[in-house]
Structure formats: C-alpha cells, structure tokens
N, C-alpha and C positions, 0 to 999 in steps of 0.2 A: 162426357163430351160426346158431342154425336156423331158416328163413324162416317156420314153421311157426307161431311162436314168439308171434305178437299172438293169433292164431285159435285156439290152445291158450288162454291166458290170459283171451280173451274167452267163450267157452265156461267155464271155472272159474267166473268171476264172475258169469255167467248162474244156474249151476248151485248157485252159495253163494247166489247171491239166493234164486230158488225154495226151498232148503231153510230159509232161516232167514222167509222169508213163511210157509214151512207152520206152522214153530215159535211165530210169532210170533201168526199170526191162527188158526191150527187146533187150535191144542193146547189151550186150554181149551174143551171143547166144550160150549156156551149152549143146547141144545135151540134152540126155539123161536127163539131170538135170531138163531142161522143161518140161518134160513130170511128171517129179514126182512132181513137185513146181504145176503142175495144177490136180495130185492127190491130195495133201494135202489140194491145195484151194479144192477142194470137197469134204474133207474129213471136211474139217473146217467146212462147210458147212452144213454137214451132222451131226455134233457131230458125227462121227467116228476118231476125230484125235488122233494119236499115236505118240508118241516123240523116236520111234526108230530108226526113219532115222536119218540120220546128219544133214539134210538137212531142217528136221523139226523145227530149231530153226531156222532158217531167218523171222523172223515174218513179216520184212518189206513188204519183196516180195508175202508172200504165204497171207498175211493179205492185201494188196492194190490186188493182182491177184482176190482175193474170193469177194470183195467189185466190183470187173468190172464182175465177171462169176453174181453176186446178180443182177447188176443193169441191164446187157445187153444180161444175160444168154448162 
C-alpha cells in the first residue's frame, strides 16, 4: 500500500471542497451583493457583525467566504 496514500486523498478532498465552494457561492454572480457577502465575511471576522442587512442571514455563503478570506487571506 502506498504510504503516500492519506496525503493524496487529503489533498483531493481539499481540492473538491474548493471547487464545489466556487460552484456553489460564485457561480451566480449578485453585482452588488458580492461586495457586501465579502463585507460581512469581514465583519464576521472582525466581530463587527450586524444582522441589519438582509443579506446577513445567508450564513452559508458569508460563513464558507470568511473560512477562504481566514485561510488564504
């Protein structure tokens, strides 16, 4: 068996995540709404967030966008 063989698989699963995040959150592209979904991930970020927007309840998108601004800045 090849010792390689976790660090391969864990790499795939890295690399399927990222692509189905782009699919998921990028593909419909919102003008305007993009720009505010990557205020909120900064605000998430920051503990500055506020539930004033409308747009502040999609946690899916503003919570996976702040988890890729964390890890690739």
């Amino acid at each position: 068996m090849n010792k390689n063989l976790p660090e391969y698989l864990f790499l795939v699963a890295v690399i399927t995540f990222l692509i189905l995040f782009r699919i998921i959150a990028y593909l419909g592209h919102y003008g305007a709404d993009d720009l505010g979904y990557a205020k909120l991930a900064h605000d998430l970020l920051t503990n500055n967030f506020e539930f004033q927007d409308h747009t502040s309840y999609r946690w899916t998108i503003i919570a996976l966008t702040a988890l890729m601004y964390k890890l690739f800045g």
